[in-house]
PADOSE-761293 format. One record per residue (C-alpha): residue number from 0; residue in one letter; chain; x negated, y, z. Coordinates in nm, 2 decimals. Layout:
<nodes>
(node NUM; 'A'; 'A'; (X; Y; Z))
...
</nodes>
This chain:
<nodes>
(node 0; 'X'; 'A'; (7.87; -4.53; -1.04))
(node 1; 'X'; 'A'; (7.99; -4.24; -1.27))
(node 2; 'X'; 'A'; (7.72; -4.23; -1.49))
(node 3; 'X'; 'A'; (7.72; -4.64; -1.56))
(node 4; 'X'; 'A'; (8.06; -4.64; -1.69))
(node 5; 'X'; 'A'; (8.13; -4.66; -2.09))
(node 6; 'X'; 'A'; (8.40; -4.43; -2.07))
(node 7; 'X'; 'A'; (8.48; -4.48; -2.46))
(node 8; 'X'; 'A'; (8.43; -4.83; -2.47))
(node 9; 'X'; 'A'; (8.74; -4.81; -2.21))
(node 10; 'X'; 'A'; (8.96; -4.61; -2.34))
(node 11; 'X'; 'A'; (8.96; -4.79; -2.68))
(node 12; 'X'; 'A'; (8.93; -5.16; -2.57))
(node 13; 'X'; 'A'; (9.23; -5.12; -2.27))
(node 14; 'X'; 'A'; (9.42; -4.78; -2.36))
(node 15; 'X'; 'A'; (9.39; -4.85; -2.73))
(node 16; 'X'; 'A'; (9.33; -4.50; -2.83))
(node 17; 'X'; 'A'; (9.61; -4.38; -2.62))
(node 18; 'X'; 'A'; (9.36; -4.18; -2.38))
(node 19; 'X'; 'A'; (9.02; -3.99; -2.39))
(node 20; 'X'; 'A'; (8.71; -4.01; -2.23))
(node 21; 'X'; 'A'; (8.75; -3.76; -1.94))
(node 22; 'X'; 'A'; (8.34; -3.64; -1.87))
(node 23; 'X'; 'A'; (8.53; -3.31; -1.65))
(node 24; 'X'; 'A'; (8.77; -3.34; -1.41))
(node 25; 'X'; 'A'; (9.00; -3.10; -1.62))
(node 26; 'X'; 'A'; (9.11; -3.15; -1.94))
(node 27; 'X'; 'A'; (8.94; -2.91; -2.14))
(node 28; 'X'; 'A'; (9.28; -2.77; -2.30))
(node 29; 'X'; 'A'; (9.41; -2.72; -1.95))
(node 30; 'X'; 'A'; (9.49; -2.35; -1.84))
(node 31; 'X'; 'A'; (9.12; -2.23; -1.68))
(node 32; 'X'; 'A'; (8.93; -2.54; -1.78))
(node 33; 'X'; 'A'; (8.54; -2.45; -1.71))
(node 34; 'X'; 'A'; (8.36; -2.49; -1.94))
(node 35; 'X'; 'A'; (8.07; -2.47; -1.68))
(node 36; 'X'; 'A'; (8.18; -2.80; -1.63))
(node 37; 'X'; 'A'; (8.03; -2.98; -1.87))
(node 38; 'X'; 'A'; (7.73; -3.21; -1.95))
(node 39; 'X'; 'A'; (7.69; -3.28; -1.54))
(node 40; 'X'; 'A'; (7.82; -3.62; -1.63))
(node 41; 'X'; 'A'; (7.63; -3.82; -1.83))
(node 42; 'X'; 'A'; (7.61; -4.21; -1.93))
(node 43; 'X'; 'A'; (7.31; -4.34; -1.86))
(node 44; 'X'; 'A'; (7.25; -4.70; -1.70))
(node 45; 'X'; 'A'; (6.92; -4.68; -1.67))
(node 46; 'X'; 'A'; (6.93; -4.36; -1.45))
(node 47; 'X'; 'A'; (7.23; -4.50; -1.24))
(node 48; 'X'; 'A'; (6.98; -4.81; -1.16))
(node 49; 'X'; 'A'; (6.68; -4.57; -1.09))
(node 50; 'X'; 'A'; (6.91; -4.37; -0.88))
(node 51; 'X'; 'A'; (7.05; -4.69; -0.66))
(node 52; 'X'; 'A'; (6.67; -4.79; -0.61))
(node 53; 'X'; 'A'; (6.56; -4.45; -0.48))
(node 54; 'X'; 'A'; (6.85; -4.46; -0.24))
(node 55; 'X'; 'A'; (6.77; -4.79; -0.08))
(node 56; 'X'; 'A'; (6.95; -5.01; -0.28))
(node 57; 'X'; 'A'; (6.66; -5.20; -0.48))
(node 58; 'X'; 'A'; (6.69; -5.56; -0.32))
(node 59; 'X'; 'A'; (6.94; -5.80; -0.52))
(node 60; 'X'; 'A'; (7.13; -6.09; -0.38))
(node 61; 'X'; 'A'; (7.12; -6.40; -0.57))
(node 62; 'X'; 'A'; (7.46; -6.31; -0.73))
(node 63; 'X'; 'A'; (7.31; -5.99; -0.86))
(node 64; 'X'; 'A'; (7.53; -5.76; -0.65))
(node 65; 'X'; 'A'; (7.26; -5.49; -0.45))
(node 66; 'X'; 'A'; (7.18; -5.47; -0.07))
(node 67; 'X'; 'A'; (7.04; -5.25; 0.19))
(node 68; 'X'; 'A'; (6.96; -5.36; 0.55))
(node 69; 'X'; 'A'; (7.19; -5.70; 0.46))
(node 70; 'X'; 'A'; (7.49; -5.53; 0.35))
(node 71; 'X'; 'A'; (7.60; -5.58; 0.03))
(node 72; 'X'; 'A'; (7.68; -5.28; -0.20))
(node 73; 'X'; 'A'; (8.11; -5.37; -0.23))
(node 74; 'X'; 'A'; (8.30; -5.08; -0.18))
(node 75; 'X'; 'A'; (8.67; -5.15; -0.09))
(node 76; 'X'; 'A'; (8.85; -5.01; -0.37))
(node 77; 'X'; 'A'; (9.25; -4.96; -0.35))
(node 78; 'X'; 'A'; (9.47; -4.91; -0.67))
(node 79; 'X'; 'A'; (9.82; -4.91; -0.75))
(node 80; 'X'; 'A'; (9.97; -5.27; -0.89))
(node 81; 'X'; 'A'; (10.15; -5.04; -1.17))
(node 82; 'X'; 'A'; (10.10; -4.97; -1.57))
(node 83; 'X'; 'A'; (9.76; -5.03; -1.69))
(node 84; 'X'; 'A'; (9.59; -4.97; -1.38))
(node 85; 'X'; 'A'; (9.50; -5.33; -1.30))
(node 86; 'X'; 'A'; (9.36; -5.35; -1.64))
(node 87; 'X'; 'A'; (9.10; -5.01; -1.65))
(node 88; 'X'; 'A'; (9.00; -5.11; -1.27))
(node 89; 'X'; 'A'; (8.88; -5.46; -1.38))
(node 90; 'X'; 'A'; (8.66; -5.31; -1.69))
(node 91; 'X'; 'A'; (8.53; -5.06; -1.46))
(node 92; 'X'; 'A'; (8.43; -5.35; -1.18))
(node 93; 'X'; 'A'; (8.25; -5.52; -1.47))
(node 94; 'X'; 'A'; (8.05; -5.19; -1.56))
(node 95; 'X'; 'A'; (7.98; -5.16; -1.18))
(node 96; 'X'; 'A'; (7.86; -5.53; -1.17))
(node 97; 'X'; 'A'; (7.55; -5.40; -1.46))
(node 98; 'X'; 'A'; (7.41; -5.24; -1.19))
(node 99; 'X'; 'A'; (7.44; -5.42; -0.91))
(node 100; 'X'; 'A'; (7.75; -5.31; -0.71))
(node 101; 'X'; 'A'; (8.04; -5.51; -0.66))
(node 102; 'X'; 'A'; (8.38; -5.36; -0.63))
(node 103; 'X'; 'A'; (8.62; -5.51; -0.38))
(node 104; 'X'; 'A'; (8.96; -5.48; -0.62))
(node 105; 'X'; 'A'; (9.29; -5.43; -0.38))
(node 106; 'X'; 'A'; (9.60; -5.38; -0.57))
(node 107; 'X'; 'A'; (9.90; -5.22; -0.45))
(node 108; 'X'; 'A'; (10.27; -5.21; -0.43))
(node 109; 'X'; 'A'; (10.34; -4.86; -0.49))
(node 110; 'X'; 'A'; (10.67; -4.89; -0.20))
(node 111; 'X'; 'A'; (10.29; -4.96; 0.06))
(node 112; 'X'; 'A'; (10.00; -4.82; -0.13))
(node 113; 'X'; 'A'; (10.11; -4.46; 0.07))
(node 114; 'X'; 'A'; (10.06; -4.62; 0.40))
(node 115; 'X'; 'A'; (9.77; -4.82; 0.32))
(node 116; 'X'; 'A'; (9.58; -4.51; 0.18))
(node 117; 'X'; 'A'; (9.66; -4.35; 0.53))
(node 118; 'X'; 'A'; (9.45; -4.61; 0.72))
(node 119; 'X'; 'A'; (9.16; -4.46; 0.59))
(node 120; 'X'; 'A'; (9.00; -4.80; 0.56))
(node 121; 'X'; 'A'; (8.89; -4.79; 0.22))
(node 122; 'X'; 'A'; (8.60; -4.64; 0.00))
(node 123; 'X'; 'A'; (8.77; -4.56; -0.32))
(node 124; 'X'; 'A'; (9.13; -4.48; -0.49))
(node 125; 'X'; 'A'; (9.23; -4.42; -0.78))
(node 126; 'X'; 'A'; (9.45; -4.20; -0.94))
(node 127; 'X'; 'A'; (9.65; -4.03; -1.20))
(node 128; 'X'; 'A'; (9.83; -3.72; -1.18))
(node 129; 'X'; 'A'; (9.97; -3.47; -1.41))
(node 130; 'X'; 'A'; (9.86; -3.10; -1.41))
(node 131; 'X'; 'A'; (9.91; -2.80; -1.61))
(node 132; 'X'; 'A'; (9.61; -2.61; -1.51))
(node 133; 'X'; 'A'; (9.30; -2.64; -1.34))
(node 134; 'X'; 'A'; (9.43; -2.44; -1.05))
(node 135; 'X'; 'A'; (9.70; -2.65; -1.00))
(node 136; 'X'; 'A'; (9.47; -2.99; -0.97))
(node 137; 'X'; 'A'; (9.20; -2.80; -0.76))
(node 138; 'X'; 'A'; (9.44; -2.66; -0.50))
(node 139; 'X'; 'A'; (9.56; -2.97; -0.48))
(node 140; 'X'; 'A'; (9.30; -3.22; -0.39))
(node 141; 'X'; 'A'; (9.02; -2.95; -0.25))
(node 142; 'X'; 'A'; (9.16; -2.77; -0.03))
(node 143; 'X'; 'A'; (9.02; -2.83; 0.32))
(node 144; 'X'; 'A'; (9.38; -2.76; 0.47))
(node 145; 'X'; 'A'; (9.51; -3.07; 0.27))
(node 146; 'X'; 'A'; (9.31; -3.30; 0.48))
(node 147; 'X'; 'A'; (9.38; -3.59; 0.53))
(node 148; 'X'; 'A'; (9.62; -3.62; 0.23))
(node 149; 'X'; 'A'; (9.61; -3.51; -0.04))
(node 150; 'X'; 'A'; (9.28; -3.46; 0.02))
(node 151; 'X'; 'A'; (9.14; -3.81; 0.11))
(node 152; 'X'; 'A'; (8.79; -3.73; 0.00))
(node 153; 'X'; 'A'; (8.77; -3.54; 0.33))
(node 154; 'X'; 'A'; (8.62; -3.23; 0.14))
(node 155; 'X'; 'A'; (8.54; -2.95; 0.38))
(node 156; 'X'; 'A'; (8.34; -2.65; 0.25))
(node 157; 'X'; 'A'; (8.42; -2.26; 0.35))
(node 158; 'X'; 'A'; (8.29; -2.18; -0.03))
(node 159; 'X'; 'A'; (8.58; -2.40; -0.19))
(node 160; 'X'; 'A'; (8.85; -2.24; 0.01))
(node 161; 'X'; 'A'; (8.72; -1.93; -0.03))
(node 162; 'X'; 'A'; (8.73; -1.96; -0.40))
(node 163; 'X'; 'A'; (9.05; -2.15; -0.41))
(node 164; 'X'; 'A'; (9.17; -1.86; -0.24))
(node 165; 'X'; 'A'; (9.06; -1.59; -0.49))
(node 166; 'X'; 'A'; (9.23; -1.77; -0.72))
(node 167; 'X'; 'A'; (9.59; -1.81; -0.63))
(node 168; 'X'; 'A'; (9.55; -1.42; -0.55))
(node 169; 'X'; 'A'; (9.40; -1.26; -0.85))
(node 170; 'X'; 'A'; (9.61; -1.03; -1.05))
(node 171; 'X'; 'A'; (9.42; -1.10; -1.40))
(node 172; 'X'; 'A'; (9.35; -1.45; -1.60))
(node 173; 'X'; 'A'; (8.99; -1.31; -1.62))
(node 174; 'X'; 'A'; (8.93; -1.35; -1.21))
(node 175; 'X'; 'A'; (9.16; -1.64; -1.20))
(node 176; 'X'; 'A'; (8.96; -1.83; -1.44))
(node 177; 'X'; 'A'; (8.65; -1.73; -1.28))
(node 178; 'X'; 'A'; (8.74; -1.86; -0.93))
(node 179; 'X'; 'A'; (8.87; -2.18; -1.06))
(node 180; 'X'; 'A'; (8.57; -2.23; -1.24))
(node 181; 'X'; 'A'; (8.34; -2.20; -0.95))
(node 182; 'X'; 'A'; (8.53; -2.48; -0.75))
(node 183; 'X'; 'A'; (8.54; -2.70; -1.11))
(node 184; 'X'; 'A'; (8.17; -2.66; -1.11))
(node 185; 'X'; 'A'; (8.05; -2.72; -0.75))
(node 186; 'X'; 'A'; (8.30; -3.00; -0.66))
(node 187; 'X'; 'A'; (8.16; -3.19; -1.02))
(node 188; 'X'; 'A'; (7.82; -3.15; -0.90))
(node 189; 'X'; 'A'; (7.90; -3.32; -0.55))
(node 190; 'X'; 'A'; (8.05; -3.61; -0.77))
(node 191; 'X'; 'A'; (8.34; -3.64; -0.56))
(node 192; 'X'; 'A'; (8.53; -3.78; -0.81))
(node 193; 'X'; 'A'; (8.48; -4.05; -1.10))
(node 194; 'X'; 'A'; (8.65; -3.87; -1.39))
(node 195; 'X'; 'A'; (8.72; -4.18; -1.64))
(node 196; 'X'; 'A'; (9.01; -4.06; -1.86))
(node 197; 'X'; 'A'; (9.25; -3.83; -2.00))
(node 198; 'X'; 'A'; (9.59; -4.03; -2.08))
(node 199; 'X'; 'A'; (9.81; -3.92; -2.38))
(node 200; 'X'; 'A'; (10.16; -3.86; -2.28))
(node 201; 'X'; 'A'; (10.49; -3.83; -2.45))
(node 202; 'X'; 'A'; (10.80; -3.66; -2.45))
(node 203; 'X'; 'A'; (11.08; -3.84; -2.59))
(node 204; 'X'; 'A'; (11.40; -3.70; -2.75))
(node 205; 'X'; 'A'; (11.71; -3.73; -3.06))
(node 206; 'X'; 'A'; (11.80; -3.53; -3.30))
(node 207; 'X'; 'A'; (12.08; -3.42; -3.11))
(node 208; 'X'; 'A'; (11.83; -3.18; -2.88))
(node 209; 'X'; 'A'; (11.73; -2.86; -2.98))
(node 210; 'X'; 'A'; (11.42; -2.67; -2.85))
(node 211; 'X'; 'A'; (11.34; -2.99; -2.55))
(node 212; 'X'; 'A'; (11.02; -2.95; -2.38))
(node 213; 'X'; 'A'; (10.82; -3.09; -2.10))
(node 214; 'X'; 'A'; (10.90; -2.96; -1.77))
(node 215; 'X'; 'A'; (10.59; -3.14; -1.54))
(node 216; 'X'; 'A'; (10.79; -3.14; -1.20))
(node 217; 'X'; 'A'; (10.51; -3.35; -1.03))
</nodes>
């Protein structure tokens, strides 16, 4: 699914330039961005179709939408009712219907989505969260000890901790970086995620303000 999206053709035709195809799961002028990281996503349709056939999905239903031992290929998809996420979703669903897989849309209330995400009876969520390193995004959602939530992937792997670990206690950027970059590397390669876009943001002030900057209190 990752490697059928347009990621371009996204963020110019809904997010009218105000976002970047994201190809990593850290942007790569975040603090220990790897750059390790990159080239293990790439668009390619063709390869995404190839791919679904080898793994069992290569019969079609008459609406075009894949199927293996009668179930259709429709993962139950949750996102938030807020900003332009309604909008992105729907041009993704219309990338995924190209190759034959047919995401159920559910959107949100933010006042339920935290309840409905704890049922665990979904396949996919999406997201958007602010970061200042690549630390600080990889503790967050990898961690094994942040199961179920934040970590709703269910990721579970003694290397990740260990390496998550090694970073929060090294004592130069050098091993930092390092550590951080082994978990940015193996956690891309498992595809966990579907990275899709980095969103410009803006801090807003007057004249009247001297020396305001962003404080990301997330």
């Amino acid at each position: 699914m990752s490697i059928a999206l347009n990621r371009a053709e996204i963020t110019k035709a809904v997010m009218l330039g105000q976002a970047e195809p994201a190809y990593t799961y850290i942007d790569p002028a975040a603090r220990d961005f790897s750059p390790t990281s990159k080239g293990i996503i790439k668009e390619d349709v063709a390869r995404a179709n190839k791919l679904l056939d080898e793994a069992g999905w290569n019969k079609r239903g008459p609406d075009g939408i894949r199927m293996k031992d009668g179930v259709r290929l429709a993962p139950i998809v949750y996102i938030p009712q807020v900003s332009y996420f309604p909008r992105v979703t729907e041009a993704i669903q219309g990338y995924m219907r190209k190759i034959g897989v047919d995401w159920q849309i559910t959107a949100l209330d933010s006042t339920i989505m935290p309840a409905k995400l704890s049922s665990q009876d979904f396949d996919l969520w999406t997201v958007t969260v602010p970061y200042l390193s690549a630390g600080e995004l990889m503790n967050f959602y990898f961690d094994s000890n942040n199961i179920p939530v934040p970590n709703r992937m269910g990721w579970k792997d003694a290397e990740t901790d260990e390496w998550l670990r090694q970073g929060r206690i090294a004592t130069n950027d050098a091993d930092r970086a390092a550590a951080f970059g082994k978990v940015q590397e193996k956690v891309m390669k498992e595809h966990l995620w579907i990275p899709v876009m980095n969103v410009a943001m803006y801090q807003t002030t007057n004249k009247k303000l001297k020396g305001a900057r962003a404080h990301m209190l997330f």
